[in-house]
C-alpha positions as a printed NumPy array, in Angstrom:
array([[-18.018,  -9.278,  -8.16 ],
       [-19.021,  -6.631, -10.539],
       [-15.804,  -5.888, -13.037],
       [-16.034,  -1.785, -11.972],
       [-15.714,  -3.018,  -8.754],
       [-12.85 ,  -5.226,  -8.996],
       [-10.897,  -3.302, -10.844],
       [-10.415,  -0.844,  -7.832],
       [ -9.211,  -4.142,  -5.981],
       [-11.575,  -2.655,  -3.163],
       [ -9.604,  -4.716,  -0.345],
       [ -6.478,  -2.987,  -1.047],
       [ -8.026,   0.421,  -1.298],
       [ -9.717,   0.005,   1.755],
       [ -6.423,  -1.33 ,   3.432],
       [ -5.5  ,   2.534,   2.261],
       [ -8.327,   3.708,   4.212],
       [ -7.562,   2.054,   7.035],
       [ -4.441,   4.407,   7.941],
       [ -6.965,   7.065,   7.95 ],
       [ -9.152,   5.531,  10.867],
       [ -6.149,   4.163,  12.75 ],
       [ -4.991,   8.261,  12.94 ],
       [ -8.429,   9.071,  14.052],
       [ -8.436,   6.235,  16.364],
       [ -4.616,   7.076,  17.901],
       [ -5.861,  10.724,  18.421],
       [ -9.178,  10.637,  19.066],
       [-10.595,  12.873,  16.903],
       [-13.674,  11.455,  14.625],
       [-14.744,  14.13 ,  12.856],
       [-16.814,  14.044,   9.448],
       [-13.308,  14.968,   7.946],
       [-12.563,  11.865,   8.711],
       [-14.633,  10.056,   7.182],
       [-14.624,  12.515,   3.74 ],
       [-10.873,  11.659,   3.924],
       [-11.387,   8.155,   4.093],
       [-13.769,   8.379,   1.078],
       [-10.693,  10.369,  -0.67 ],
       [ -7.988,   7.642,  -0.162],
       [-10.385,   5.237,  -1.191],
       [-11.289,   7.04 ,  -4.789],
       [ -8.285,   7.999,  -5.849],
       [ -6.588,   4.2  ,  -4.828],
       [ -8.844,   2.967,  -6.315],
       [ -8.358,   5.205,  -9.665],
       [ -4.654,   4.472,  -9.527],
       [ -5.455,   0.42 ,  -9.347],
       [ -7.853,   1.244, -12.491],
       [ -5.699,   3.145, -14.622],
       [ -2.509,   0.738, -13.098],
       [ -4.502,  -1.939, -15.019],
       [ -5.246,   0.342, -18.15 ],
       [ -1.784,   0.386, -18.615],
       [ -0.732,  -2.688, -17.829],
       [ -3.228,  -4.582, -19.51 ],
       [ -1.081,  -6.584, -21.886],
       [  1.246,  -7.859, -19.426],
       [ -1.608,  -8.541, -17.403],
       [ -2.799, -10.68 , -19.91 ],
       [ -0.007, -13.117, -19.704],
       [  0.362, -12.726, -15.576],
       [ -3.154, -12.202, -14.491],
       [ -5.615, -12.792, -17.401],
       [ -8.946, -12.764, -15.215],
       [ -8.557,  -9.258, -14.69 ],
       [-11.277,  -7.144, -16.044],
       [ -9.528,  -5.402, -18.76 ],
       [ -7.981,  -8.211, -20.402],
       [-10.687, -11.371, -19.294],
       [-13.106,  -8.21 , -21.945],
       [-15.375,  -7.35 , -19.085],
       [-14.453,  -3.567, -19.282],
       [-13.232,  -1.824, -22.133],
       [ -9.923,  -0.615, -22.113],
       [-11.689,   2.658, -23.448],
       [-14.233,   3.062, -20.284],
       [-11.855,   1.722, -17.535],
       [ -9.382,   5.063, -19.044],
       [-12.573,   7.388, -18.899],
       [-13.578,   5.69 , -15.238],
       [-10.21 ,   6.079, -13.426],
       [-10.087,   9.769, -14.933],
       [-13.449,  10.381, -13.181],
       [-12.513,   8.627, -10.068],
       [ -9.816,  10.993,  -9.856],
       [-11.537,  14.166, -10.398],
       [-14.102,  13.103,  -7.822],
       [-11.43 ,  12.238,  -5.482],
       [ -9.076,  15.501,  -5.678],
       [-13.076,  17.947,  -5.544],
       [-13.568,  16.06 ,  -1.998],
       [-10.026,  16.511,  -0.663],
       [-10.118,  20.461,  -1.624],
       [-13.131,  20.175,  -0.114],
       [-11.842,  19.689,   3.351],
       [ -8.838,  21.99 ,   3.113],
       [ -6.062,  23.469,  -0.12 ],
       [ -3.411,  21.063,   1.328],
       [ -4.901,  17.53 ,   1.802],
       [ -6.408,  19.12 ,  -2.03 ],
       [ -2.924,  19.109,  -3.114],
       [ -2.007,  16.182,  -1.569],
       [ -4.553,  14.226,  -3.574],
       [ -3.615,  15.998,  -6.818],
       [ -0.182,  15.514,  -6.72 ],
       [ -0.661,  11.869,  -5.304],
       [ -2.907,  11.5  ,  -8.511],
       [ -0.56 ,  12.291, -10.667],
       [  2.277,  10.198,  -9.264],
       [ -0.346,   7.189,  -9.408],
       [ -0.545,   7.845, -13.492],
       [  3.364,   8.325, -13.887],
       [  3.52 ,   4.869, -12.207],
       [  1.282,   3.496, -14.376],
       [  2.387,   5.008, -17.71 ],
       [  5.888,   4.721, -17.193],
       [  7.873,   4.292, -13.729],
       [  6.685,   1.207, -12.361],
       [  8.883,  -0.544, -15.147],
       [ 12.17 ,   1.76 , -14.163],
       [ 14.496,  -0.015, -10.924],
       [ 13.51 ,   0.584,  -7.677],
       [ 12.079,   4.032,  -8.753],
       [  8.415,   2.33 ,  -9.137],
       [  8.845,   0.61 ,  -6.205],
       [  9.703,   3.419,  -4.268],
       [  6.667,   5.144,  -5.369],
       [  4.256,   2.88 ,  -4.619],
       [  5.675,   2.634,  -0.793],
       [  5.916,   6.795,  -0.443],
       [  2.128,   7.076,  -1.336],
       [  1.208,   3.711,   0.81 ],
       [  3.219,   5.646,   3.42 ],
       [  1.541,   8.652,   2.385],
       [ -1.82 ,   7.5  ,   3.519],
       [ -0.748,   7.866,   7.481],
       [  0.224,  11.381,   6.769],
       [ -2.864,  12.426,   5.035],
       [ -5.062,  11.223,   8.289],
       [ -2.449,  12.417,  10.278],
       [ -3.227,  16.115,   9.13 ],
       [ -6.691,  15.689,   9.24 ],
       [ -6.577,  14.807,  12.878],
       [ -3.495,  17.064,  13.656],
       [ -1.003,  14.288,  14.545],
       [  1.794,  15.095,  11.338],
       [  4.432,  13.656,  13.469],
       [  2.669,  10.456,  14.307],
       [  1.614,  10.013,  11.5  ],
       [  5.346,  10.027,   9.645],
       [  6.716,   7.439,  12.065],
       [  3.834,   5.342,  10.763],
       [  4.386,   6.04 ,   7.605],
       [  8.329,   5.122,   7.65 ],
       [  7.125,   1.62 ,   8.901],
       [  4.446,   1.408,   6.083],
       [  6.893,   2.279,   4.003],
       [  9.394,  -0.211,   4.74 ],
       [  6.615,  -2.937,   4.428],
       [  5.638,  -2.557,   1.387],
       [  9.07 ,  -1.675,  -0.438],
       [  9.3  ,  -5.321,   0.843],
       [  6.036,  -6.694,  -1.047],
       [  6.589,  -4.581,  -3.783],
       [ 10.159,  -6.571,  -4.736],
       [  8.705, -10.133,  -3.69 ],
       [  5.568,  -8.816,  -6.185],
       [  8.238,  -8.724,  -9.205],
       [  9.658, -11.857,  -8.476],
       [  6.702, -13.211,  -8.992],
       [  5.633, -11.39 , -12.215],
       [  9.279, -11.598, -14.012],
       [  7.465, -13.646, -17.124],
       [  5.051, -10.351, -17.994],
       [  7.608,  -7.86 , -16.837],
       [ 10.327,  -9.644, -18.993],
       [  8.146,  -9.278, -22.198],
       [  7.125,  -5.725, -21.55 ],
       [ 10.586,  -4.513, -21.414],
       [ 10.509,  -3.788, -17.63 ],
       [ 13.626,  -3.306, -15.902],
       [ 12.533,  -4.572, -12.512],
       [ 15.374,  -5.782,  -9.532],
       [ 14.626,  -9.574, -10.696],
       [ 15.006,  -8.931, -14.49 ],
       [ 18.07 ,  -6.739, -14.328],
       [ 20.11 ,  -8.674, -11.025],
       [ 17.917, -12.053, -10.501],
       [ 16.096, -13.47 ,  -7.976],
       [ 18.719, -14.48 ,  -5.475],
       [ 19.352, -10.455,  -5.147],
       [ 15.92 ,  -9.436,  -5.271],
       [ 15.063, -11.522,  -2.509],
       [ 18.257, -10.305,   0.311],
       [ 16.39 ,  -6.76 ,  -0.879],
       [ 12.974,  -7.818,   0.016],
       [ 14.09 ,  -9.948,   3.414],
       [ 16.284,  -7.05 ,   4.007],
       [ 13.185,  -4.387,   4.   ],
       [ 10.88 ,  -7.576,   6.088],
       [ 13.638,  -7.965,   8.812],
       [ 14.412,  -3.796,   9.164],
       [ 10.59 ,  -3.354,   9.468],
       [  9.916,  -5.978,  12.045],
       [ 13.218,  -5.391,  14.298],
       [ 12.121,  -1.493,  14.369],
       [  8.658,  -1.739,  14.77 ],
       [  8.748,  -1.798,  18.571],
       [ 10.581,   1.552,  18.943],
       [  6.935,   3.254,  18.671],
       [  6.626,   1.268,  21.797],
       [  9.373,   2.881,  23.155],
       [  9.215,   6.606,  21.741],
       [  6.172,   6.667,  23.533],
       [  3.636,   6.512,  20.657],
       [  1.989,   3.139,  21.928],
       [  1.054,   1.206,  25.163],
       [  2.076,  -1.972,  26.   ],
       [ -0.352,  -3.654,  24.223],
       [  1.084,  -2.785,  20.431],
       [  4.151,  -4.552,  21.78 ],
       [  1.648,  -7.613,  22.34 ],
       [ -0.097,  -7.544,  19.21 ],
       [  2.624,  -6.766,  17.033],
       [  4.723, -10.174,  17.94 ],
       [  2.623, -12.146,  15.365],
       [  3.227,  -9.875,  12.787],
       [  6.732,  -9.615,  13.463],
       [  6.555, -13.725,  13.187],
       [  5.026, -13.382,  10.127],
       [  7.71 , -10.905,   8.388],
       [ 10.792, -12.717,   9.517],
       [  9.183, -16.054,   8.512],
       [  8.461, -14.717,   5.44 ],
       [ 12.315, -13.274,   5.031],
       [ 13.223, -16.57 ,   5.547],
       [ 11.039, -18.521,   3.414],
       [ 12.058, -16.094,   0.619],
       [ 15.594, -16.469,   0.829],
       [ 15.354, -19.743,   0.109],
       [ 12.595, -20.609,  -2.368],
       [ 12.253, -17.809,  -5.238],
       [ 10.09 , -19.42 ,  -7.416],
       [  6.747, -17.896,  -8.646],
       [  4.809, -20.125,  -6.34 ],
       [  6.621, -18.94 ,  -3.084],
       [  6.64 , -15.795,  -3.859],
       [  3.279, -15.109,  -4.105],
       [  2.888, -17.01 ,  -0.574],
       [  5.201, -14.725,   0.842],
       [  3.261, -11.895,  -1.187],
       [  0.182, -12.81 ,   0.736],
       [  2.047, -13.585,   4.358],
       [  3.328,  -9.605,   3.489],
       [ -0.013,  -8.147,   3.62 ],
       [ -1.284, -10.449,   6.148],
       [  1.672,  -9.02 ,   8.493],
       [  0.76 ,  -5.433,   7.712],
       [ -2.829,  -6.168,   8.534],
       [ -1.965,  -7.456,  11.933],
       [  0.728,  -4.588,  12.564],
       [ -2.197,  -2.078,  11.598],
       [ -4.125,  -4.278,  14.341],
       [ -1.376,  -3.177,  16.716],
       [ -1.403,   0.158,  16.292],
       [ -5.191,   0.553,  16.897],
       [ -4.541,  -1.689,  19.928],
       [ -1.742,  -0.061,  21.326],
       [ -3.477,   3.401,  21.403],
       [ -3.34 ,   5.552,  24.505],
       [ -6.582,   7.293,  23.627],
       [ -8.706,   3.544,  23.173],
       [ -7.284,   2.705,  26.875],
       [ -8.42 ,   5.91 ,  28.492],
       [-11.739,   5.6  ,  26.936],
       [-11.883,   1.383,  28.709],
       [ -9.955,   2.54 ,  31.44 ]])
């Protein structure tokens, strides 16, 4: 894959993306909004996994040294000056399409570079911020298709899943953390703590999930679709719990955003609007 390509991890931008279409999809309203949003979310993630790796490129090169930056296929120069762009681009498209998705993306933007630069390595704090803007992503289509209150019960479950890979994600990088300085929930209270937060986050998310069922949100069919994922997240509570070492946890990393995939699944499933269009 070609290194200014992978260093916007495209899969996990477009995972971003995917909230946008899965609000278009629950309301059913495709306009070419839509679609200039889902460009937007996919820019400017993508900028924040570029300049993410800017700044993190010395720890990365003890955690993940294949990475562009530090494996020398992009200059740490050029991927600074290519996640600036990406961001410019991306905010000049939201504005585009209306002043507060434009502001949205701005101040998003900016929250992506304070992570970067500084609180990703503070407790909790960078973890939080990473699962408000994941979350964020539902509420941004949500706007564009007129469904804000949707869109923020998604988001609350979105959130919850990733505050839950986001912990089991510093378990498993305590070596690089540890010589940055980072205070991170393993470094500053251990693994055995760190992972009762993360099963705590897996086991909330998958227990509430079905009360979109209930509130009316979803048919039937989420319900049916979601079991599996809800398998997967208290499996992977489990497994946690009792195996933290750097080789579990990135299993249980993986089985994290494997669940989320198949709970997004759901909620596409489980939309009123797809049924009355088959019915």
């Amino acid at each position: 894959m070609n290194a200014y390509l992978e260093i916007l991890r495209p899969l996990n931008a477009l995972m971003a993306v995917v909230a946008i279409f899965l609000m278009a999809i629950i309301s059913g309203n495709f306009t070419g909004d839509v679609f200039i949003a889902g460009a937007v979310v996919f820019i400017v993630t993508g900028a924040g996994n570029s300049i993410n790796d800017y700044f993190d490129h010395k720890i990365d090169a003890i955690n993940k040294p294949e990475r562009p930056i530090p494996s020398g296929r992009i200059p740490l120069r050029n991927a600074g000056m290519y996640s600036s762009t990406l961001f410019i681009v991306g905010i000049i498209l939201a504005f585009g399409i209306n002043a507060l998705l434009g502001s949205i993306a701005l101040l998003s933007s900016l929250l992506m570079i304070w992570y970067a630069y500084s609180l990703k390595r503070m407790l909790i704090v960078g973890n939080l911020a990473i699962s408000f803007l994941t979350g964020l992503c539902f509420i941004f289509g949500g706007i564009v298709v007129d469904q804000v209150m949707v869109s923020v019960y998604l988001s609350l479950f979105a959130f919850l899943m990733t505050m839950a890979r986001e912990i089991v994600k510093d378990m498993e990088d305590v070596k690089g953390d540890q010589a940055e300085g980072a205070t991170t929930l393993p470094l500053l209270y251990g693994n055995a703590i760190s992972s009762k937060a993360a099963a705590f986050f897996m086991v909330t998310a998958s227990l509430a999930s079905p009360l979109l069922y209930f509130w009316g949100v979803f048919t039937w069919v989420y319900l049916v679709v979601l079991i599996p994922a809800m398998v997967v997240f208290l499996y992977g509570a489990g497994r946690v719990l009792k195996d933290q070492s750097v080789k579990n946890t990135r299993i249980v990393s993986k089985q994290i955003k494997m669940g989320m995939g198949v709970t997004f699944l759901a909620f596409a499933a489980g939309s009123p609007y797809l049924w009355s269009l088959l019915g």
